[in-house]
C-alpha positions as a Markdown table, in Angstrom:
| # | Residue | x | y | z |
|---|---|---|---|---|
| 1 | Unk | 112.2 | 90.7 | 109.6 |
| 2 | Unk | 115.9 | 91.1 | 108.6 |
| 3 | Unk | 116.7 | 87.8 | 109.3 |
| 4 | Unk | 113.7 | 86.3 | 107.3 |
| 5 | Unk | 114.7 | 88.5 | 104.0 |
| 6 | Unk | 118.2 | 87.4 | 104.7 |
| 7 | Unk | 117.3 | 83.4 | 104.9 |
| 8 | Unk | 115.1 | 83.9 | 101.7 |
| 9 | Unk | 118.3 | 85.5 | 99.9 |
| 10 | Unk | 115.9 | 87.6 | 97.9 |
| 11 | Unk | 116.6 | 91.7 | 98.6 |
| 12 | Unk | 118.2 | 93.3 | 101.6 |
| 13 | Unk | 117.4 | 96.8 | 102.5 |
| 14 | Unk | 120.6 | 99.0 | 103.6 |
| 15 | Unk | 120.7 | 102.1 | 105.7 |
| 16 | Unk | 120.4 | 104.2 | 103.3 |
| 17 | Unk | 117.2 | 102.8 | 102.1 |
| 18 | Unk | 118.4 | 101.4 | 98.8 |
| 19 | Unk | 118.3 | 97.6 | 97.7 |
| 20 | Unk | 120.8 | 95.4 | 98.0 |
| 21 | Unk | 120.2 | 92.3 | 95.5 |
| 22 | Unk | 122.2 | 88.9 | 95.5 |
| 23 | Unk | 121.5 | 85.2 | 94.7 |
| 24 | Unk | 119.3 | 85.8 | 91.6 |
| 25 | Unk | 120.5 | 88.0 | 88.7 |
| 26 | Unk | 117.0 | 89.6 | 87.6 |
| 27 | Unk | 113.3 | 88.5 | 88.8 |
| 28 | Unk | 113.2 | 86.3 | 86.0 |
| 29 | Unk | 115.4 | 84.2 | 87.4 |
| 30 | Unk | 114.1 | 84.1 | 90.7 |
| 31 | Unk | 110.6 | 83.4 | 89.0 |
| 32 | Unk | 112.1 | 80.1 | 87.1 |
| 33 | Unk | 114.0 | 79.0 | 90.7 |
| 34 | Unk | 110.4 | 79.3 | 92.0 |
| 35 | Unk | 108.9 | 77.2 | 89.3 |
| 36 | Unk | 112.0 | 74.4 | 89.8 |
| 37 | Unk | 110.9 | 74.1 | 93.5 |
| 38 | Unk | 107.0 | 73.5 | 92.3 |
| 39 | Unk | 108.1 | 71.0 | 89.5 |
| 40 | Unk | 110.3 | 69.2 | 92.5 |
| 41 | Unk | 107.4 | 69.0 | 94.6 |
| 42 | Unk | 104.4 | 68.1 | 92.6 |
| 43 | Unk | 106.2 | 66.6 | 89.5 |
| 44 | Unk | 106.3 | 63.3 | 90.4 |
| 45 | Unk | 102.5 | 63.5 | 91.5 |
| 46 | Unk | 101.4 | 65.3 | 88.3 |
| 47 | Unk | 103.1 | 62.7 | 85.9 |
| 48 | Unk | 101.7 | 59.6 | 87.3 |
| 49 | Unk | 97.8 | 61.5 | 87.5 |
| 50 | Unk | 98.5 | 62.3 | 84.4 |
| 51 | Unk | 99.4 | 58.8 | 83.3 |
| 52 | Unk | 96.4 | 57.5 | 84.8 |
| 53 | Unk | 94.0 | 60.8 | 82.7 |
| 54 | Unk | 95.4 | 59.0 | 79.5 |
| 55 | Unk | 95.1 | 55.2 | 80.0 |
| 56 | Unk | 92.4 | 54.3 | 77.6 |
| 57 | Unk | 91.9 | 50.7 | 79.4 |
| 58 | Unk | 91.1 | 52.7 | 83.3 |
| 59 | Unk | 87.1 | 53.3 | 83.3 |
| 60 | Unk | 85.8 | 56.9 | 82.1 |
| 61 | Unk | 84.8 | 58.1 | 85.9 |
| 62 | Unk | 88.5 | 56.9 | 86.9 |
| 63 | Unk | 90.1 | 59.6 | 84.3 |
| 64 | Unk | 87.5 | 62.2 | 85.0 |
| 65 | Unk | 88.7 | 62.0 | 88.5 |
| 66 | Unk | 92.3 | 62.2 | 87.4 |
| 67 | Unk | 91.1 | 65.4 | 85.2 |
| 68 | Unk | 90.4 | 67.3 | 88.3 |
| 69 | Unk | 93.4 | 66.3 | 90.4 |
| 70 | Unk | 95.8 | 67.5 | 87.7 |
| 71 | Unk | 93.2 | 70.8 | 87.4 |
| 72 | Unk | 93.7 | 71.3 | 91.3 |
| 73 | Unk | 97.9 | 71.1 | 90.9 |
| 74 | Unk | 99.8 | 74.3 | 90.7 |
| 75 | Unk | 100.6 | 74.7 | 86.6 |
| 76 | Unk | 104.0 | 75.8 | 87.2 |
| 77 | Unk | 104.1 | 72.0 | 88.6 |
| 78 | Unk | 104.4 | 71.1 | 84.4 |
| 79 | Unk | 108.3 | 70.4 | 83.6 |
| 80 | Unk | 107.6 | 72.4 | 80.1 |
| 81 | Unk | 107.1 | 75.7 | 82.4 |
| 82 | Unk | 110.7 | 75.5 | 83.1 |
| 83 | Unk | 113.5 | 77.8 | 81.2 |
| 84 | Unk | 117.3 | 77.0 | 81.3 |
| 85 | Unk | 118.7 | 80.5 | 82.0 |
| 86 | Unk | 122.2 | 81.4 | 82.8 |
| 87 | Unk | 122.9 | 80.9 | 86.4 |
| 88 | Unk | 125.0 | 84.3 | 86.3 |
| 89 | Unk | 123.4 | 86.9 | 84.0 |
| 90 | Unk | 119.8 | 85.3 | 83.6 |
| 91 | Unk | 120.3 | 84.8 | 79.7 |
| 92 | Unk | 117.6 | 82.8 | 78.3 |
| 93 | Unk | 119.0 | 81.9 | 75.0 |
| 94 | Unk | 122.3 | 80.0 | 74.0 |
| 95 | Unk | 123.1 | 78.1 | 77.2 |
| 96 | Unk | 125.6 | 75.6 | 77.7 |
| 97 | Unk | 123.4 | 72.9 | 79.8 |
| 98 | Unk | 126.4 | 71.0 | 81.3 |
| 99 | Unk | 127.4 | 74.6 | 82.9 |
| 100 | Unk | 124.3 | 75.9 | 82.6 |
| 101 | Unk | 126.0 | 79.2 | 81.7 |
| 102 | Unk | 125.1 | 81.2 | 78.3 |
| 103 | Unk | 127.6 | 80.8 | 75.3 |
| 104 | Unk | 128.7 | 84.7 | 76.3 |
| 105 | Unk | 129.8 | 84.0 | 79.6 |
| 106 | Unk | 130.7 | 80.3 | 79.2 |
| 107 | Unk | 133.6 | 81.5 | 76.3 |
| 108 | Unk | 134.5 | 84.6 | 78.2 |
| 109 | Unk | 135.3 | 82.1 | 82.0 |
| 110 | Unk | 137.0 | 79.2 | 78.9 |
| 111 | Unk | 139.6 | 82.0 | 78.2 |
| 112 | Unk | 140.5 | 82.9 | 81.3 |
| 113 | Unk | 140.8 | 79.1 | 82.3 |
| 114 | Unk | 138.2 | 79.6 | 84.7 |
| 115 | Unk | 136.3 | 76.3 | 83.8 |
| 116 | Unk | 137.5 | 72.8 | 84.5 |
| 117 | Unk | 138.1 | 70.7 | 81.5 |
| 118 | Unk | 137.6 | 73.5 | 78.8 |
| 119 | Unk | 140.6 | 74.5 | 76.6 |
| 120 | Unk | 140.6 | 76.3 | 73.7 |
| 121 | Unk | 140.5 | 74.3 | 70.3 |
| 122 | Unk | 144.0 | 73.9 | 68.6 |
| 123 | Unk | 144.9 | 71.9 | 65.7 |
């Protein structure tokens, strides 16, 4: 059981009995990893079924069959489900994409020269 928790990289359990968390800063980050994997594994499927749903030329029955194959797909398989969040604190809001880290931590690391290719502004 200890091993499985530990390959997942979700919570650990200590002697003690208290939790140990790594990987993932809050659930609602784990949450969004867990809706990237669906998007990676159905969102291919789900934009060409729903390219087919929304050709006018393809004959009614054809679509109505599309319409239930997109129904039976997970909906966190829909790219708009996904949030950028800050891979360190989970921030939602204000996130640098090309680092996907928020503006806080992103200036705090660009101070400390912690980020390749960043220096401070000076004219």
């Amino acid at each position: 059981m200890f091993q499985d928790s530990a390959e997942r990289g979700n919570v650990y359990l200590c002697q003690q009995g208290q939790q140990i968390r790594n990987k993932y800063a809050d659930w609602r980050m784990l949450k969004d990893v867990k809706r990237r994997r669906t998007v990676k594994e159905f969102g291919a499927e789900r934009m060409r079924i729903n390219s087919l749903r929304k050709n006018d030329i393809l004959p009614q029955e054809l679509r109505e069959i599309a319409d239930h194959e997109v129904a039976a797909l997970p909906r966190d398989s829909n790219y708009i489900r996904i949030r950028h969040r800050c891979a360190l604190t989970s921030r939602p809001r204000g996130v640098v994409f090309k680092w996907r880290l928020s503006r806080i931590v992103w200036r705090h690391l660009a101070d400390y020269n912690k980020l390749a290719g960043v220096q401070r502004a000076m004219w």
